[in-house]
C-alpha positions as a printed Julia matrix, in Angstrom:
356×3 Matrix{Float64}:
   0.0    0.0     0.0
   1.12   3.37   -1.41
   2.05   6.31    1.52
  -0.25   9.42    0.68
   1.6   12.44   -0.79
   1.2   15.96   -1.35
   3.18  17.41   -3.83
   4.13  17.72   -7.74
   0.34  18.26   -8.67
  -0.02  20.34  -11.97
  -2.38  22.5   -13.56
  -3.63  21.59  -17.6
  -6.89  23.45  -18.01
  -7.74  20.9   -20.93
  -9.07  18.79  -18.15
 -11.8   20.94  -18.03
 -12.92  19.56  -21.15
 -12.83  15.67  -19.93
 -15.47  14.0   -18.63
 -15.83  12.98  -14.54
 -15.6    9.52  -13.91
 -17.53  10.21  -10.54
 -19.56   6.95  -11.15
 -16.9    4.22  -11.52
 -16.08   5.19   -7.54
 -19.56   5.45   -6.31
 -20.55   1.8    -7.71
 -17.3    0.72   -5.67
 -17.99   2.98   -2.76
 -15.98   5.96   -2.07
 -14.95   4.85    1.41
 -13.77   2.13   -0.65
 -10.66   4.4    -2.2
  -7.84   6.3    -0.19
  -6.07   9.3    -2.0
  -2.46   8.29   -2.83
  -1.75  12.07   -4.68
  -3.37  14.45   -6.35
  -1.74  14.8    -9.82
  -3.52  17.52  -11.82
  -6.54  19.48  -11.76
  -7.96  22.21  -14.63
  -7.18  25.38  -12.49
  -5.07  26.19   -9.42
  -8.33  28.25   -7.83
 -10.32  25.79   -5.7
 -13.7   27.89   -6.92
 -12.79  26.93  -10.69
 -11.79  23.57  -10.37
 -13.93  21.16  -12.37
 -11.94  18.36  -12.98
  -9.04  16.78  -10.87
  -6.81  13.66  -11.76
  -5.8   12.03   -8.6
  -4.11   8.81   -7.67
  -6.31   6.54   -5.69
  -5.81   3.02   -4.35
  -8.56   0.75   -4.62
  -8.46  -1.33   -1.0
 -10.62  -4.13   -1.95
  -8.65  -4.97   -5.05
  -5.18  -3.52   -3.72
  -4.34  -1.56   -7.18
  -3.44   1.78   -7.96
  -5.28   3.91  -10.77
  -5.73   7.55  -11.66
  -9.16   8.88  -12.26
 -10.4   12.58  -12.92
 -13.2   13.12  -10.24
 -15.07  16.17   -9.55
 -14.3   18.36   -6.54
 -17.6   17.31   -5.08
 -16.04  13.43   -4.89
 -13.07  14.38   -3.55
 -14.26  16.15   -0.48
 -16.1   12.49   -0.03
 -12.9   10.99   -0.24
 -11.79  13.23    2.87
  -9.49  15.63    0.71
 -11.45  18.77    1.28
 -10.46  22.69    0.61
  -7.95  22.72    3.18
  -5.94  19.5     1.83
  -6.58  21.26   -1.73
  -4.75  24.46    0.17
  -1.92  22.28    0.72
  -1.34  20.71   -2.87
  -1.51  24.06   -4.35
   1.31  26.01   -2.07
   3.25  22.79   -2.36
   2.98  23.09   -6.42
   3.45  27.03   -5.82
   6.61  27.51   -3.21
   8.01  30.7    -4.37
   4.32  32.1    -4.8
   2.46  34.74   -2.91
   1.45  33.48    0.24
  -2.2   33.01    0.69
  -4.22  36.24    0.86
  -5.89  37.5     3.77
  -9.84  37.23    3.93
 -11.61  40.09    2.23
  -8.29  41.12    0.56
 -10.0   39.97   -3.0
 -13.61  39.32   -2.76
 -15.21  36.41   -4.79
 -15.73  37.41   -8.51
 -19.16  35.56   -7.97
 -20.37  37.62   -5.36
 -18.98  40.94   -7.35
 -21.31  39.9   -10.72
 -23.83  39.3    -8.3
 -23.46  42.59   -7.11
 -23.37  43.79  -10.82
 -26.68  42.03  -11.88
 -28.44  43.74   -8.36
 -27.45  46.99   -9.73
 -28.87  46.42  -12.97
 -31.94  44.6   -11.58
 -35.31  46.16  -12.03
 -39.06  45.8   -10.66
 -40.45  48.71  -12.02
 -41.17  46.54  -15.5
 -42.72  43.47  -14.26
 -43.49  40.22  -17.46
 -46.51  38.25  -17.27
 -46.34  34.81  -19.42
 -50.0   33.98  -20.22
 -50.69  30.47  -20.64
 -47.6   29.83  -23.12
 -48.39  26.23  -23.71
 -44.68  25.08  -24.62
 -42.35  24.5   -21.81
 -39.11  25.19  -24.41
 -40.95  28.71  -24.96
 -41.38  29.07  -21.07
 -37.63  28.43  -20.72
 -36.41  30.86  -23.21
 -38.71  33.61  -21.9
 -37.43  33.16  -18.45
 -33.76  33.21  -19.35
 -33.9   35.91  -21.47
 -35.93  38.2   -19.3
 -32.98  37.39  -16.5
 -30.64  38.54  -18.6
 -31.95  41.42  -19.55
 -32.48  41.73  -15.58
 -36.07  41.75  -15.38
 -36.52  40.65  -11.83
 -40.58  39.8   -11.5
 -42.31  36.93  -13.73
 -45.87  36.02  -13.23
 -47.02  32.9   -15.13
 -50.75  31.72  -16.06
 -50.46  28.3   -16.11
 -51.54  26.86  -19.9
 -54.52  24.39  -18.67
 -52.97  21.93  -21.15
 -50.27  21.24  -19.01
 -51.8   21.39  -15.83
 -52.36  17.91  -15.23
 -49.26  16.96  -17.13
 -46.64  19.05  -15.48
 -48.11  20.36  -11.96
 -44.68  21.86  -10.86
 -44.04  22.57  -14.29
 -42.16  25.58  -13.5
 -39.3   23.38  -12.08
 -38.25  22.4   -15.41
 -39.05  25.64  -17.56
 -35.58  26.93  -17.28
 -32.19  25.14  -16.79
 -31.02  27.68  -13.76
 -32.1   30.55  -14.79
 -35.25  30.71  -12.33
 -32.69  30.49   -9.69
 -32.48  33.96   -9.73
 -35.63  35.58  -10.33
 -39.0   36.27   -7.86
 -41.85  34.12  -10.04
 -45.65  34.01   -9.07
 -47.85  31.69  -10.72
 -51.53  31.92  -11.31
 -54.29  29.68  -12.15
 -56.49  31.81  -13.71
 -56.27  34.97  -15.82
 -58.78  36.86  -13.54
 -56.59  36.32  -10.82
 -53.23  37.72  -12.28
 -55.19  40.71  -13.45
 -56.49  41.65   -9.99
 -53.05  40.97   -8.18
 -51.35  43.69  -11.0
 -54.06  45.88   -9.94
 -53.21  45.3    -6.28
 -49.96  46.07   -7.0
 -50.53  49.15   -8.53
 -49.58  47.97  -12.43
 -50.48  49.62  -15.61
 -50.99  46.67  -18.21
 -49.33  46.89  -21.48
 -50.52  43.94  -23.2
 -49.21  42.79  -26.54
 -51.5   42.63  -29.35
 -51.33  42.61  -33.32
 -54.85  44.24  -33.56
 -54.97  47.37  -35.46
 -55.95  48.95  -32.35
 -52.13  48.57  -30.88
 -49.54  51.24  -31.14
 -45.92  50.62  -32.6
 -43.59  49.64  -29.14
 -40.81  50.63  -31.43
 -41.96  54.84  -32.07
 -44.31  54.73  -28.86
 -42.45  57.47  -26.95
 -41.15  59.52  -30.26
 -44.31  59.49  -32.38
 -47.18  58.89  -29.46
 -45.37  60.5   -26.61
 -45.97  57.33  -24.53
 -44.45  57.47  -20.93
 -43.32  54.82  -19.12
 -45.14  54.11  -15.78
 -43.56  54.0   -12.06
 -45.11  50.77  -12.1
 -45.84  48.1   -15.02
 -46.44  45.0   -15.96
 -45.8   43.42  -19.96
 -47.96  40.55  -20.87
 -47.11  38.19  -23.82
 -49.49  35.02  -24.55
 -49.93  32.15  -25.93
 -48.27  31.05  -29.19
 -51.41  30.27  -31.29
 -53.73  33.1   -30.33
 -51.75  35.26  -28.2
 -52.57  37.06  -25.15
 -56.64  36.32  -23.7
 -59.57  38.65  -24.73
 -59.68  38.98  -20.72
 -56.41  40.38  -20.65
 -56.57  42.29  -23.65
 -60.21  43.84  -22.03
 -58.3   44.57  -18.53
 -55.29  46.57  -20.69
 -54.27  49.96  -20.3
 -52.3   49.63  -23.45
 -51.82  47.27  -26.21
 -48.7   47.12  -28.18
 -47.05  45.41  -30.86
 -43.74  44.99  -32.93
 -43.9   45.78  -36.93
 -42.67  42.96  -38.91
 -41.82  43.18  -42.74
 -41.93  39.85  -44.49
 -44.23  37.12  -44.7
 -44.92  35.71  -41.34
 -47.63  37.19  -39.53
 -46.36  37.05  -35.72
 -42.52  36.13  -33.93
 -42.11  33.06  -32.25
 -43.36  34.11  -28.55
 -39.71  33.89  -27.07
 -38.2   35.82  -29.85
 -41.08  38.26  -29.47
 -40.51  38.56  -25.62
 -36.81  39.44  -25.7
 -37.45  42.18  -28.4
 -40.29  43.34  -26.84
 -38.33  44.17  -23.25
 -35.27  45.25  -25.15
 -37.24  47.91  -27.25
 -38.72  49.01  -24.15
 -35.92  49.14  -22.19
 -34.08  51.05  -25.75
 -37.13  53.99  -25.5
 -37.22  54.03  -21.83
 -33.29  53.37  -20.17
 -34.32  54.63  -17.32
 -36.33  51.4   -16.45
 -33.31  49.84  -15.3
 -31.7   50.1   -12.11
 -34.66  50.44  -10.34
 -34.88  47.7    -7.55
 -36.15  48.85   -3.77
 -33.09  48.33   -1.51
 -35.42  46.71    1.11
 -35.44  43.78   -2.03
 -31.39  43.92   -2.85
 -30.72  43.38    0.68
 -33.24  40.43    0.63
 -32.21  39.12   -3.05
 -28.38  39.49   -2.05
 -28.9   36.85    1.36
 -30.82  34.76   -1.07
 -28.35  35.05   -4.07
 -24.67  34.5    -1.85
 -26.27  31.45   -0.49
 -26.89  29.79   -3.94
 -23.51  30.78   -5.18
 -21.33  29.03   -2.59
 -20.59  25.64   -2.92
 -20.01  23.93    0.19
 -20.1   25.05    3.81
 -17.05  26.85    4.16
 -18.16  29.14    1.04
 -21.66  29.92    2.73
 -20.0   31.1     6.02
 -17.66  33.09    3.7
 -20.08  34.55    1.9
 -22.29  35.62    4.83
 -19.26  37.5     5.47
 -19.94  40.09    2.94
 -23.7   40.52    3.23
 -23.4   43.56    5.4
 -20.39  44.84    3.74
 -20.85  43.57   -0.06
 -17.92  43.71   -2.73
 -17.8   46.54   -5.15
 -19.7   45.13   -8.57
 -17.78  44.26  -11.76
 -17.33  46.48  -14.85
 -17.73  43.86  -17.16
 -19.79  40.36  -16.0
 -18.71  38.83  -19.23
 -16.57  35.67  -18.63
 -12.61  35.96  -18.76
 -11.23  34.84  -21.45
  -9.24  31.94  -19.83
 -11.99  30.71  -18.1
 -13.93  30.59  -21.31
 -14.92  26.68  -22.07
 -17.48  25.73  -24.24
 -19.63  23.0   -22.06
 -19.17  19.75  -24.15
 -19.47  16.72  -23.53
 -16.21  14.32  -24.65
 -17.88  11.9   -26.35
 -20.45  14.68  -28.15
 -17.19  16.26  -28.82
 -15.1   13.37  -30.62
 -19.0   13.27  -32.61
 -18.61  16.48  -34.42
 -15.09  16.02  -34.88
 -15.26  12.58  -36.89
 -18.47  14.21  -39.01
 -16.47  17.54  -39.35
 -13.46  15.24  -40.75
 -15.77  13.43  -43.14
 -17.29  16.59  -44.52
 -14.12  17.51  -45.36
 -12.97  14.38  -46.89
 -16.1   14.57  -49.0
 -14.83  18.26  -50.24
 -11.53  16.48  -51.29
């Protein structure tokens, strides 16, 4: 049996792009493997480490292998962020020693603090019965990014005895980070935007509906403290209820054949024009609702224990926010699978054997 070590562990970002083999060790057992050393790992930052090679022996079949396991797997193997500490000064001698706490706050919790600054609640979307959950995912994501903070969703009654907690699986993350409502009935959404204090702008292609796109240069249309935009569903749009309860209806001019947008595309031009004619829609979040949004949010971006108590840290006293939120270059890697990757290489080869 092998002696643990601690040093010569190296840093190749192109693990990033390898697969885990997390699996092969849980059908074995985890408690079933001891770490011999820690060979490589796709960045020297614990909080961007995907993918780490490490020696294990196997103490049922007394062999030594290397396997690329996620961080997650090797904290089960007992070789948490502290033992990580170690492998990385022990790689890094001559190196800075390790910084101070607070010294460099989390770039996580500084784009959070970027998107709260941005974040609005003064435009509020309302997804009417949109019947198709890929729609309902695209909506969602795009009206994060574009840091609308409020969704309220009319469940389609075709999917409500399919998918009762069908807003669990309209978005891949992105509902993480936004304040949803859902509704059963029309009636009821309208009365709570009233409640709230809500002009309705409800899109429309009737010729009653003004242009979004000249509706403050040519109609001298002003934005409202408070509002709420309401797209519907794909084959016949937004309800005759709605439409009846609507301080405004609006639509987008469109110049070829087609007679409407697909209701995603629609949605993310819709708050983008609106956001265009009226800029000073955004940044507009109560602070009473960062302070309660920022608890919330630095709890979902730590990853283990020791982050969460870290992050806590900085609720009170939060990090200045980031100029630009876009990802650094070198930590730019396209999220492929290996095996869907070796795919479009062999048919990209072909295609070009074809050309020859």
């Amino acid at each position: 049996k092998k002696s643990r070590g601690c040093g010569g562990m190296s840093v190749v970002p192109e693990l990033a792009h390898e697969d885990p083999q997390d699996g092969l060790l849980h059908e074995g057992g985890p408690s079933n493997f001891e770490v011999v050393k820690v060979e490589a790992a796709n960045s020297r930052d614990w909080n961007g480490v995907h993918i780490i090679k490490v020696k294990l022996f196997n103490c049922t079949t007394q062999n030594t292998d290397s396997f690329l396991v996620t961080p997650r797997l090797l904290r089960k193997l007992k070789q948490g962020k502290e033992q990580w500490k170690l492998y990385a000064r022990s790689f890094f001698p001559k190196g800075p020693p390790p910084k101070p706490l607070h010294s460099e706050p989390p770039r996580r919790l500084r784009k959070a603090e970027s998107v709260l600054r941005d974040r609005t609640s003064r435009i509020l979307l309302v997804i009417e019965k949109v019947t198709d959950l890929g729609n309902q995912q695209a909506i969602l994501r795009t009206a994060e990014c574009f840091g609308i903070q409020h969704i309220w969703m009319v469940a389609p009654v075709e999917l409500k005895k399919l998918q009762p907690e069908y807003l669990k699986k309209v978005t891949q993350g992105s509902d993480r980070w936004l304040t949803i409502r859902k509704f059963e009935k029309t009636s009821d959404c309208i009365k709570a935007l009233r409640e709230d204090g809500r002009e309705i702008w409800v899109t429309d292609l009737s010729q009653e509906s003004i242009r979004l796109d000249v509706a403050r240069s040519t109609f001298n249309v002003n934005l409202p403290e408070k509002m709420a935009v309401v797209v519907g569903r794909e084959a016949d749009g937004t309800s005759k209820e709605m439409i009846a309860a609507a301080d405004k209806r609006v639509y987008l001019p469109m110049f070829g054949f087609s007679d409407s947008f697909n209701v995603s595309v629609a949605t993310g031009l819709i708050i983008q024009q609106i956001f265009f004619n009226w800029p000073e829609a955004r940044q507009d979040l109560d602070e009473n609702e960062k302070v309660m949004l920022r608890k919330d949010w630095y709890q979902k971006l730590a990853k283990c224990e020791d982050s969460k108590k870290e992050f806590e840290s900085y609720v009170d006293s939060p990090p200045q926010p980031l100029e630009d939120t876009r990802m650094p270059e070198e930590e730019r890697v396209p999220k492929i699978m290996k095996k869907v990757r070796k795919r479009i290489a062999a048919k990209e080869a072909q295609l070009e054997m074809n050309k020859n």
